[in-house]
KELUM-470539 format. One record per residue: residue in three letters; x, y, z of N, C-alpha, C in turn. Coordinates in steps of 0.1 Angstrom, whole numbers, padded with zeros to 4 digits, always signed. Atoms other than C-alpha are relative to their C-alpha. Layout:
residues N
AlaXYZXYZXYZ/...
end
This chain:
residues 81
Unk+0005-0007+0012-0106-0190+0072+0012+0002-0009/Unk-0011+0002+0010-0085-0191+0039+0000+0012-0012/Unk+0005-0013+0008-0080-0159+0018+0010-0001-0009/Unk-0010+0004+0012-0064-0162-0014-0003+0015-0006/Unk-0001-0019+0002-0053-0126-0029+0005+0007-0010/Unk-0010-0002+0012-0044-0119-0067+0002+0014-0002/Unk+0001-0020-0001-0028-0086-0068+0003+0001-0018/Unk+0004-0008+0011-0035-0069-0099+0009+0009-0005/Unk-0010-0014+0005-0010-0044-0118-0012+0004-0013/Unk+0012-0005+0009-0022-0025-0151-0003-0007-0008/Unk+0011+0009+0007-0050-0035-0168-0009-0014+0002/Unk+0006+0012-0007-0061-0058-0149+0007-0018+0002/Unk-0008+0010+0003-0034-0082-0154+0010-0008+0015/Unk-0008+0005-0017-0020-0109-0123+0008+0002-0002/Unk-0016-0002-0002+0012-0097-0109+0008-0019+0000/Unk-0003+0012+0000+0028-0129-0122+0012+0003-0010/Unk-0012+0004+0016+0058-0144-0146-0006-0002-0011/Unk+0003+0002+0013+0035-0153-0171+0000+0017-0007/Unk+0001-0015+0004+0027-0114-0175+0019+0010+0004/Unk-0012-0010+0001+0065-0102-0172+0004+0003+0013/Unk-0003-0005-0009+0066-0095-0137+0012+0004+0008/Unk-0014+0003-0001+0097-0081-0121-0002-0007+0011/Unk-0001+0007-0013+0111-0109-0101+0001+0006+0011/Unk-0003-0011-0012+0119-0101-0063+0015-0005-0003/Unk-0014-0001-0004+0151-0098-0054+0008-0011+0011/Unk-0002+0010-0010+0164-0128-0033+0014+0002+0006/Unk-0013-0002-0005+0200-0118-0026+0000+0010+0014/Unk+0003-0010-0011+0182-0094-0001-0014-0002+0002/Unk+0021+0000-0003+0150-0113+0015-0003+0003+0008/Unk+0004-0014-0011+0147-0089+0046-0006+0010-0008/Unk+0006-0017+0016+0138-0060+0012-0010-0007-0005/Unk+0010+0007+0004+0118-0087-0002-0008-0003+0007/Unk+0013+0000-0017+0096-0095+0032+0001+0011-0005/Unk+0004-0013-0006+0099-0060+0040-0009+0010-0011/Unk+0006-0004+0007+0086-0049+0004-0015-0006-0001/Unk+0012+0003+0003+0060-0072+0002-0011+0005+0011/Unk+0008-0010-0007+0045-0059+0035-0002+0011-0001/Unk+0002-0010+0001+0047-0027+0022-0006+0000-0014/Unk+0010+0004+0014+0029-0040-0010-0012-0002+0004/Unk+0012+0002-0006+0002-0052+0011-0006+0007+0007/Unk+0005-0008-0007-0005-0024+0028+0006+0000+0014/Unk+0003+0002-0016+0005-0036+0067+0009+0010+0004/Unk-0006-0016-0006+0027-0001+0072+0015-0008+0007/Unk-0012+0006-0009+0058-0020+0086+0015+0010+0002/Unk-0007-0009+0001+0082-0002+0103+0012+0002-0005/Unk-0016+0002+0006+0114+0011+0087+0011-0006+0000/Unk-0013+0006-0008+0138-0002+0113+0000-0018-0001/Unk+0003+0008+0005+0125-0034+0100+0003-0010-0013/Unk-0006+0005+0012+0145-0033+0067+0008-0008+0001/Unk-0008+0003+0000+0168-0046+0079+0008-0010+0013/Unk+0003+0015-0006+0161-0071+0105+0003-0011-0011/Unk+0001+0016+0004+0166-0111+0100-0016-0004-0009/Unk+0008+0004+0004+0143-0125+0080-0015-0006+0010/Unk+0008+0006-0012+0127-0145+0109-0006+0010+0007/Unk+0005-0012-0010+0121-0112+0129-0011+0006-0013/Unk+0009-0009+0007+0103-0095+0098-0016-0012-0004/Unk+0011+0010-0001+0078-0130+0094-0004+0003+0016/Unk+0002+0004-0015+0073-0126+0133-0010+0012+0000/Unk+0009-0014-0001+0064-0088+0130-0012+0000-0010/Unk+0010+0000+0013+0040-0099+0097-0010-0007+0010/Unk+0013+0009-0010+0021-0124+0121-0004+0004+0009/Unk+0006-0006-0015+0018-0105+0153-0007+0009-0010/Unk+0005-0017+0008+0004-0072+0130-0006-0005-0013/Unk+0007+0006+0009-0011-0088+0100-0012+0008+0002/Unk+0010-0010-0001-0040-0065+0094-0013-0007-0015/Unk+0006+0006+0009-0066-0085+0068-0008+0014-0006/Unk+0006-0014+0003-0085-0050+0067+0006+0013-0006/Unk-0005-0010+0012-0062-0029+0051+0000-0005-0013/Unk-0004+0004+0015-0065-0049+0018-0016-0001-0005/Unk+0011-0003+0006-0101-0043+0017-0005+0006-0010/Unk+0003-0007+0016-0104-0016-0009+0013-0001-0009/Unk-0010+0005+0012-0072-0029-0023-0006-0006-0016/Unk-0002+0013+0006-0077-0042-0057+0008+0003-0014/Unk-0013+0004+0004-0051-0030-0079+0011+0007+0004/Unk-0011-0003-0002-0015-0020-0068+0012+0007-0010/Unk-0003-0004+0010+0006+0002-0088+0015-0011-0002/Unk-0008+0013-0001+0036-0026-0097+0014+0008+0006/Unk-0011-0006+0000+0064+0004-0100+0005+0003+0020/Unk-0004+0001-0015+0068-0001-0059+0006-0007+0002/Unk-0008+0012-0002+0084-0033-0064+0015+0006-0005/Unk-0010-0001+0007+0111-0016-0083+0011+0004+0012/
end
């Protein structure tokens, strides 16, 4: 099963580059994983900031939770900051 998942900021507008969006941060993609999991809801734990990259993908697949994004449908954006 294939779930595709436009997250929303205000006004109903896709969290995207065409709309401005702030980029992530790539000089730190353990904060970048670890933000997006915490964008999506899956609660990941703290001690997880700062894991390898590989370990924080490992902990997204074992725990991936499809059901917390259920009544998701817009995100406030200022999390990313």
């Amino acid at each position: 099963m294939a779930i595709f998942l436009s997250l929303l900021i205000a006004h109903g507008q896709k969290l995207s580059k065409q709309h401005h969006a702030t980029p992530l941060n790539l000089a730190d993609p353990s904060q970048a994983l670890y933000q997006g999991l915490v964008y999506l809801q899956q609660s990941p734990p703290a001690e997880l900031k700062t894991n390898q990259p590989s370990d924080i993908l490992l902990w997204a697949v074992e725990n991936w939770r499809i059901t917390r994004l259920q009544n998701l449908h817009q995100i406030d954006e200022t999390i990313l900051e």
